[in-house]
N, C-alpha and C positions, 0 to 999 in steps of 0.2 A: 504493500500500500504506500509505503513513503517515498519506494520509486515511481507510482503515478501521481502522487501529488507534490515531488519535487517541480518546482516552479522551472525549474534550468531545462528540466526534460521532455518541459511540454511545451519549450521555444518563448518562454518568457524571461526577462533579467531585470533583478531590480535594480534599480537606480536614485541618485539623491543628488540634492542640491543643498549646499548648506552654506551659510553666514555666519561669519564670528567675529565676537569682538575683537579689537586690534590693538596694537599700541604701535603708535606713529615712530616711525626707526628705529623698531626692537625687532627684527627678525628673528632671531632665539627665541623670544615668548611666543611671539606671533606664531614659530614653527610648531611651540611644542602645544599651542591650543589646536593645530588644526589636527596634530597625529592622538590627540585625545579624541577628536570628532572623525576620525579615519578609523579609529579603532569600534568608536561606535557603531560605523557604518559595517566593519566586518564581520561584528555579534549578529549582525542582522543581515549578512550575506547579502550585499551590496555589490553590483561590481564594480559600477562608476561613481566617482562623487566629485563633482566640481563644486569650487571654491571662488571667492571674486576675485575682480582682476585686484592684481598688482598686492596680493592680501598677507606676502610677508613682509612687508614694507611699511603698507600704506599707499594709498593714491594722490594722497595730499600732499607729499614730499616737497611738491614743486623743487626748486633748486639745489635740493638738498640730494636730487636723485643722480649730481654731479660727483658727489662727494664718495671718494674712493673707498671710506669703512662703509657705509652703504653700502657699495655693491658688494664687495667684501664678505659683510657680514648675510647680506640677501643668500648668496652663493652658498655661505657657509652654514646656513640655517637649511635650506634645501637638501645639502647633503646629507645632513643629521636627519632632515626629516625623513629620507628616503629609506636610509639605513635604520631607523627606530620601525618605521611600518614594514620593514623586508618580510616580516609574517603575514602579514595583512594578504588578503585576498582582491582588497579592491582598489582599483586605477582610480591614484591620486590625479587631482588637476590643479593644480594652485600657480597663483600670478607672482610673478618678480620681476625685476630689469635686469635684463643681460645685459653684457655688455662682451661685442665678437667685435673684433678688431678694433678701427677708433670710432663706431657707432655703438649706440645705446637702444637696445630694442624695447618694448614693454613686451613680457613673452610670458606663455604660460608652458609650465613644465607639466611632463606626464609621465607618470614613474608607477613602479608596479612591482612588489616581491625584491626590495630592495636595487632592483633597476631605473635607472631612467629611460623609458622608451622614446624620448624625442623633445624639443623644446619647437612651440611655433610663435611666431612673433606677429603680433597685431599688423593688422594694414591697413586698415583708414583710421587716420590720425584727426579726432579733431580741430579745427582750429572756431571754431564760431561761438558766440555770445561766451559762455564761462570758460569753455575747454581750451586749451594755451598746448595740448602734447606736443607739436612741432617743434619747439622749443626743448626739448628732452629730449625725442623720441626718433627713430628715425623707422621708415613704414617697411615691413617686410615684405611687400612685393618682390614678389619675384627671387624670393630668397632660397637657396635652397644648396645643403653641403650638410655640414658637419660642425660640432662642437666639441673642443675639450673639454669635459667637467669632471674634476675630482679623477684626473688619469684617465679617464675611456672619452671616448669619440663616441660623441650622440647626436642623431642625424636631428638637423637643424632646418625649419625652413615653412612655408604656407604649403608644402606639397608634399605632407604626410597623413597618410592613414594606419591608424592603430586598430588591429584585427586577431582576436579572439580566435586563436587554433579548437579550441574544444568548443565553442559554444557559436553554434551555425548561425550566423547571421550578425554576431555584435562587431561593428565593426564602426570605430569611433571616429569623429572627426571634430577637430576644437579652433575655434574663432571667438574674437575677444571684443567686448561692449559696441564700439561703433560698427564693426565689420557686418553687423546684423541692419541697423538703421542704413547703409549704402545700398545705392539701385541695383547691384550684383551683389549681394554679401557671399564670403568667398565659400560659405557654407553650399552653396548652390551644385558648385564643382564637386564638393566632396558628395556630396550625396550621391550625383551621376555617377562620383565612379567605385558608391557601393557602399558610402559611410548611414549607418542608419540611425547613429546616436549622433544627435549633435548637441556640443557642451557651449555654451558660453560665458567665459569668465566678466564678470561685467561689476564698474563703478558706479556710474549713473546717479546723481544725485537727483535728489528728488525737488518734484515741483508739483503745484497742484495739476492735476491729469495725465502725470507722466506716468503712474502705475500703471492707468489703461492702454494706453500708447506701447508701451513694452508689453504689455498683454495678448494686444491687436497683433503686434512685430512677432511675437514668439508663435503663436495658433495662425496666423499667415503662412512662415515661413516653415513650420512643421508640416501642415500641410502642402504646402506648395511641393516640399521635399519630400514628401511621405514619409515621416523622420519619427524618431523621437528627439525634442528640443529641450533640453535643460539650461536654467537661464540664473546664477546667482549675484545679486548686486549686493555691493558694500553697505555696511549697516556702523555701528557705535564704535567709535573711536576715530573715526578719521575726520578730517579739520572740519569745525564749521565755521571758519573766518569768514566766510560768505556764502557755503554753502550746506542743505541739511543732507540726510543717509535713512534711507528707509530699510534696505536690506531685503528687498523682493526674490520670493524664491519662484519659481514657475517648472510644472513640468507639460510640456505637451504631448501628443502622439496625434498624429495625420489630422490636427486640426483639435483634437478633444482634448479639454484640460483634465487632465489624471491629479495632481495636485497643483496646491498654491500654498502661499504661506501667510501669516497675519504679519504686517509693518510694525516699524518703528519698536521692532524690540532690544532690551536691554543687554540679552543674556545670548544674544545668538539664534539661528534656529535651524535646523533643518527640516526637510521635506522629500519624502520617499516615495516609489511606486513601482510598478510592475510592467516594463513596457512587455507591449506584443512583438517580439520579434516578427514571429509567423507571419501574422497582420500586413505589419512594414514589406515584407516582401512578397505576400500573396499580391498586396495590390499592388505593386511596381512591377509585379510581372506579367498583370492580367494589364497595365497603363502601355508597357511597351516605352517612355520614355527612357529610362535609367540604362541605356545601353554604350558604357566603357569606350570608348576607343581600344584598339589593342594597345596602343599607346597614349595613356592618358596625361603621362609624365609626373607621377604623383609615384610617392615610396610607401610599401607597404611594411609597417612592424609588424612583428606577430609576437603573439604574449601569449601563456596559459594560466587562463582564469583559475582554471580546477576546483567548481564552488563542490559544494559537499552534498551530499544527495539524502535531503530532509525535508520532511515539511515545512516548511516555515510559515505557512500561509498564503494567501494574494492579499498582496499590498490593490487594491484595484475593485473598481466596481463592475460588477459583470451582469448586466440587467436581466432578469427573469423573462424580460419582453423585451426582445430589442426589436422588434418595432413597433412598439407602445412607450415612447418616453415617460420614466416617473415624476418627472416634474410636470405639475398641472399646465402651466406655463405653457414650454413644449408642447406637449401634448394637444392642448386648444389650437397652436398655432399646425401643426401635423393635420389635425386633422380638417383643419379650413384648408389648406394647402388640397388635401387628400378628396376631401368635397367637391370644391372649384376644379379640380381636373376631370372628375368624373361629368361632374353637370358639362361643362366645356367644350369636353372630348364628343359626348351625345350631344349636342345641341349639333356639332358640325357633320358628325354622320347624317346626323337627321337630314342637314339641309343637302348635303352633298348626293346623297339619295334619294331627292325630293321626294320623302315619306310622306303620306298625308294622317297616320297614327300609326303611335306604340301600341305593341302586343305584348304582355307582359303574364307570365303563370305568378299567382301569390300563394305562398302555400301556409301564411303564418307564423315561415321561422325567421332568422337573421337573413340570411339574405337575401329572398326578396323583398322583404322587408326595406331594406334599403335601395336597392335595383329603382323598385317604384319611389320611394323619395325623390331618388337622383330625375328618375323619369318625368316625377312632376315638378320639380324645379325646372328642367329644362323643357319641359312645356309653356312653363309661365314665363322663363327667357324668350322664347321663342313668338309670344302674344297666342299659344295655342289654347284653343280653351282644354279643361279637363277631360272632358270628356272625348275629346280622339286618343284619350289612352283607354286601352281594350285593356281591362286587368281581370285576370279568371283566374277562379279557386276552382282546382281539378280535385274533389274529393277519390281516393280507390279506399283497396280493402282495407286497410289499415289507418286511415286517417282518421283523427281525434276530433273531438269536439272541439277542446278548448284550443286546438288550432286552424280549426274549423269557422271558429266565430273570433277568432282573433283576425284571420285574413280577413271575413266579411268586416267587422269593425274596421280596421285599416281601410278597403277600399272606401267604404263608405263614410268616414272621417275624410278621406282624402280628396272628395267629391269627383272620383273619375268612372268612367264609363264600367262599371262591377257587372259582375255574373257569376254563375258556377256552370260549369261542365261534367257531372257525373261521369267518368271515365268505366265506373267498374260491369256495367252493361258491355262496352264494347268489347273491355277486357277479357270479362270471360266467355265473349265469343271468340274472341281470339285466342288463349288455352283450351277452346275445346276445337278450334279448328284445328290446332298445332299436335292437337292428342296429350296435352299437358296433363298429369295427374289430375292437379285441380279442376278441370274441366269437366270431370268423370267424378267430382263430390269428392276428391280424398283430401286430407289436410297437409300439402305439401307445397312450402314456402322456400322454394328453390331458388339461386337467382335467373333462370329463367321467370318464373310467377314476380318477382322485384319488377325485371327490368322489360317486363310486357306492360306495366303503371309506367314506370317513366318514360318509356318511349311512347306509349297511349298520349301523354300529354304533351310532350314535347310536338307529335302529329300534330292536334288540335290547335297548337300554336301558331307554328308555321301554314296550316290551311287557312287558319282566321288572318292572316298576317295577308295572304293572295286575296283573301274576300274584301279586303279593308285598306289595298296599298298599303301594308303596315311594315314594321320592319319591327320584329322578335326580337326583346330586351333580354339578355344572359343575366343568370343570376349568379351561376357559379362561384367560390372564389380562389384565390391562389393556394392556399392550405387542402383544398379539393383535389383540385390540381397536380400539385405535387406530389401527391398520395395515390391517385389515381382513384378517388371516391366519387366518379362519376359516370357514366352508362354514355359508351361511344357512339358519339353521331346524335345522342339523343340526351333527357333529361337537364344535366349542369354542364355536359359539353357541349351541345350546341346551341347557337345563336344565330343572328343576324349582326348583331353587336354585343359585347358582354363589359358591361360597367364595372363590375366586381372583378375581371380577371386579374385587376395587380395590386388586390387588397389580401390580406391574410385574416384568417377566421380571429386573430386576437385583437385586431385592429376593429373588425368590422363595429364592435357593437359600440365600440367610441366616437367614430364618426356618427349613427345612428346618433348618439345623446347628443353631441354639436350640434348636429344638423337642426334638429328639433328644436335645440336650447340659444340656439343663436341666428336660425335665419326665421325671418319672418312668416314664411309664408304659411307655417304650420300652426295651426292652432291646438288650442287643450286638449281636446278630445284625441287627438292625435298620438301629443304625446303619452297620454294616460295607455293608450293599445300599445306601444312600443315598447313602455317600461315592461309590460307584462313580458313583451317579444324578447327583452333581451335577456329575460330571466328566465326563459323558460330551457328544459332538455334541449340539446340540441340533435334531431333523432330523424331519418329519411321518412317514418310512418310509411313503411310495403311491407312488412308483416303485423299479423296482426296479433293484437295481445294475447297470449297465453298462459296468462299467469304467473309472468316470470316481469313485466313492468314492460314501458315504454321500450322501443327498439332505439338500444343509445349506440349512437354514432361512433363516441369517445370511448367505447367499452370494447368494440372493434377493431377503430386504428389507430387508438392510443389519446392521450390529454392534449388537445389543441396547444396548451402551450406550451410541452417537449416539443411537438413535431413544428411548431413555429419556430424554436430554437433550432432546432437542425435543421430547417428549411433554409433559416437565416444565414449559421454558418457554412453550408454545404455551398450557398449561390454565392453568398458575397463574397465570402474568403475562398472558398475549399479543401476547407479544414478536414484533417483524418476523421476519423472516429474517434480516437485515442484523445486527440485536442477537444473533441466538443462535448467530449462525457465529461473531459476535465474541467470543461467552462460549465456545463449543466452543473455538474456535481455542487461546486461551489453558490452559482444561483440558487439550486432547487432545494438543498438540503436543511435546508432551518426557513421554515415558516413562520417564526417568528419577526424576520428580517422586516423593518418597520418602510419598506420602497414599494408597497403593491398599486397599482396604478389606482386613479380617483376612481369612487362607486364601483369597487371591484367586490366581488361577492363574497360574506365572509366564508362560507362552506366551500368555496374553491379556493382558500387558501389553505394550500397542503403541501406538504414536501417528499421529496420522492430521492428512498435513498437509489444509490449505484447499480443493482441489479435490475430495479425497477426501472432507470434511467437506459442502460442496456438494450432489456427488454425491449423499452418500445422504438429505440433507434435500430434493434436487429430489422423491424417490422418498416421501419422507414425507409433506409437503404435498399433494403430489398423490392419495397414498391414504388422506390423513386427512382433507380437506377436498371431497375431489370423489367417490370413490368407495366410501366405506365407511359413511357415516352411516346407510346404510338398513340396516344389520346392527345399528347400535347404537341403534336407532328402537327394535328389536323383542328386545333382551337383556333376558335373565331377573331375578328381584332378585338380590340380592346386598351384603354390605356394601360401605359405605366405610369405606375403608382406613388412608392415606396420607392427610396434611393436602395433596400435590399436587393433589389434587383425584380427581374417577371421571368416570369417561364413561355414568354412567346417563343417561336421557332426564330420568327423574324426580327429578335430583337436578344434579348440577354443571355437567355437559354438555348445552346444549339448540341441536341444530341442526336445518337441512332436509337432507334426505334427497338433494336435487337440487340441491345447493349446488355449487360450481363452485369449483377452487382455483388461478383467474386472477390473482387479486392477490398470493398469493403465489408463484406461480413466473414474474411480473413481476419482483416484488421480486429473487428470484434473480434473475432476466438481469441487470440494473442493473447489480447487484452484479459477478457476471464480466466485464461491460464494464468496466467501472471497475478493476478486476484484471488487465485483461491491458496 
């Protein structure tokens, strides 16, 4: 067990950013507070930890950074500090002034297991409103060779990368406070050619709005980089002749903040997390930009981290829904986002097919429930009146009352063109033409008897659609889809256009409460049917009860939000198995975890240990990647949705139809062997 929940082994590393107080030209103290805070970082199996710029020194030197025991002592405190952390497991990065031949660089060192892996020296050099470093400093563009320090030759220069032999993917690259605020910061280059941490040692004094500003700069430029960015500014002890130190810690990864830290402290601080390696490089390889020259002309170090193989925890949030944001916030705004494209996207079929009505099947549950929302907002976009939406509740054998009178209520709250279509007349003429059991009076609910109801209805859709110029609304959604829970050519797979194709089953019932709760056109009565709809079983109603309850969907193909998680990471990333039990595990395993999205129910909140987790990703695998792609060959359009991605053929998703999902439910077995 502590080898799959070693963090090192599942392609993640942690990392820190830390501030400390200083004493202005005492590099000895200054050394020995940071190998106190180095040492912290290795209790906690850390590999990276940058420190601010210039931070055995001080940045406020000004003139004093000419002064020979200065450099002296900078130099001298470096090496102690190297040599005190030689046990330490994790790559130091702290700031001093070198000085290589008769120039003076500001440079940050990088040292590791009693080594110096390389020193790199700042490149844009302030000079505007406070900043003077010209005057000190001289820029290291373009630098690049070798250093004496302490007897070895340490390669020196803006065109090195520090690169992790045992641990796939970590491979550093370090640029210093202004190099970040320039139109090219030199970070750019290192990332193309493979660097996915990026440190920035940084002074920065503070101003009102300059926290945000480095905020903006650091989730930009992670992003931009597909990186992870680390970002530490000077904080207590350096001069406030005219200026103050806040001590901002920041960590980013591809845009998302992993941590921050609280300003203006006394005592120092640090700030840890848990980058995704995997991440970083699933999506620079699915982007296509990050492709090396064979000659890049950058040097490569290589170091061995050798973290120890324990649990230590995830430093990191790993949402139970990642595509349901927990913050309310988020979330409102997602699913306005999520809305407006759906209404958008139909309102331009509509016209582009000069449709004269929507045909629409309701059947009471989540999603047509919303199908027809979208349908009548884009009606009322459109100046159509309500009534050229054709909406029909198809009762068969199976179907419930109180989903029965929830679609009637819906349409008729809705004020559009309602009816019902009895299907189960035609039904079992057609089981008794085909010689089905059933046909012949026997009680057998086979998925032939299923899927003779949803094709019945999906018929009557499409012929009322010819009667009426209409064009047949999908209700399907993407969590269907990927599972393959739905009847080819007919029922949730086919359309004329389908609204719901690039919504997932955990999403759906939030956009539902939006829609309701913030656009106008809905009234009370409305909302009052929908709350029931989104509370209610989610269940196909084609067999019929037997004394064992409602026919559940989720008892089938497993808890809508497992199979949304690994929907998630299977499309966006294409994470193993091994990695997404790992990220389930940690999500799903304590229910108590106080992040469940708003009006989430409290009986679904459950937790699901490792076996159970297994379980229903063997079930997923196996029906996403072996038996369902010929259902998604042949789906109707639809928008996308969700930045997770869609399972059109024509767009995100492109597989074979005869694909086999051996590799990964290998992966499983491994996995349990190793488990038990």
């Amino acid at each position: 067990m502590a080898d799959f929940l070693c963090l090192y082994r599942q392609g993640f590393a942690r990392v820190a950013a830390c501030t400390t107080p200083i004493t202005l030209g005492d590099p000895r103290q200054n050394g020995r507070i940071v190998q106190e805070w180095l040492e912290r970082c290795h209790e906690q199996g850390v590999a990276v930890a940058v420190f601010p710029e210039l931070g055995l020194t001080g940045y406020t030197l000004e003139d004093l950074f000419f002064q020979q025991v200065v450099l002296d002592g900078a130099l001298e405190a470096l090496l102690a500090l190297v040599e005190a952390t030689a046990g330490c497991m994790t790559v130091g990065i702290v700031g001093l002034p070198v000085r290589r031949g008769d120039a003076l660089y500001n440079c940050a060192a990088i040292f590791h297991r009693g080594r110096i892996l390389g020193i790199v020296p700042k490149t844009m050099l302030p000079r505007y409103r406070e900043f003077y470093e010209p005057r000190h400093f001289t820029s290291g563009q373009g630098c690049s060779g070798t250093i004496m320090l302490g007897g070895r030759a340490v390669p020196f220069g803006t065109d090195i990368l520090f690169e992790a032999e045992d641990v796939s993917g970590l491979v550093l690259g370090v640029e210093i406070c202004e190099d970040l605020w320039a139109p090219q910061p030199p970070s750019g280059a290192l990332a193309v050619a493979g660097a996915t941490v990026l440190a920035n040692l940084s002074a920065s004094p503070v101003t009102v709005g300059r926290a945000e500003h480095r905020t903006l700069l650091c989730r930009a430029q992670s992003m931009r980089t597909v990186s992870a960015y680390l970002y530490a500014a000077a904080s207590e002890g350096e001069s406030t002749t005219d200026l103050a130190w806040d001590g901002q810690l920041l960590i980013h990864e591809a845009g998302d903040c992993l941590a921050r830290s609280e300003r203006f402290l006394q005592q120092g601080a640090m700030i840890m997390a848990d980058i995704d390696l995997d991440r970083l490089r699933q999506e620079r390889l699915q982007m296509g930009y990050f492709v090396p020259a064979d000659d890049d002309g950058l040097r490569h170090v290589r170091f061995t981290l050798a973290p120890e193989v324990k649990d230590r925890g995830l430093m990191r949030d790993v949402p139970r829904f990642p595509f349901v944001p927990s913050r309310p916030e988020q979330c409102e705004q997602d699913c306005r986002e999520a809305w407006n494209i759906q209404v958008q996207a139909l309102c331009q079929r509509l016209k582009a097919a000069h449709a004269r009505t929507m045909v629409i099947g309701v059947s009471g549950g989540l999603d047509s429930a919303l199908a027809l929302l979208v349908a009548v907002k884009a009606a009322d976009c459109l100046g159509w009146e309500r009534s050229r939406i054709l909406a029909r509740t198809m009762p068969g054998f199976a179907t419930g009352s109180a989903s029965l009178a929830m679609a009637h209520g819906l349409m008729e709250s809705l004020g559009v063109s309602a009816g019902e279509l009895d299907i189960r007349p035609t039904a079992k003429a057609m089981l008794v033409a085909i010689d089905h059991p059933y046909g012949r009076g026997e009680p057998v609910h086979d998925v032939t008897f299923e899927n003779v109801q949803a094709g019945l209805r999906t018929d009557f859709l499409f012929r009322l659609a010819n009667h009426h110029q209409g064009l047949v609304i999908g209700t399907g959604d993407m969590s269907e889809l990927a599972l393959g829970w739905c009847t080819y050519g007919v029922g949730d797979q086919m359309a004329h256009y389908n609204v719901n194709a690039g919504l997932p089953k955990t999403l759906i019932q939030h956009v539902i409460r939006w829609a309701v709760g913030h656009d106008g056109s809905f009234s009370a009565s409305v909302r009052t049917v929908l709350e029931k709809i989104v509370s209610a079983e989610i269940s196909p109603e084609l067999v019929p009860d037997q004394g064992q309850g409602v026919q559940s969907t989720q008892q089938m193909i497993g808890p809508y939000p497992l199979q949304d998680f690994t929907l998630y990471h299977v499309l966006r990333y294409g994470f193993p198995p091994e990695k997404i039990a790992f990220l389930q595990f940690h999500a799903w395993r304590d229910a108590g975890r106080g992040d469940w999205p708003l009006n989430y129910p409290q009986q679904d909140r459950v937790a699901y240990d490792l076996p159970a987790i297994i379980h229903w990703m063997r079930l997923f695998m196996r029906r996403f990647f072996a038996t369902s792609q010929f259902k998604r060959s042949a789906m109707p359009n639809g928008p996308k949705v969700v930045a997770g991605g869609s399972l059109s053929p024509r767009g995100d998703w492109r597989a074979p139809s005869d694909g086999t999902a051996t590799l990964w439910l290998a992966a499983l077995e491994r996995l349990e062997s190793r488990l038990q």
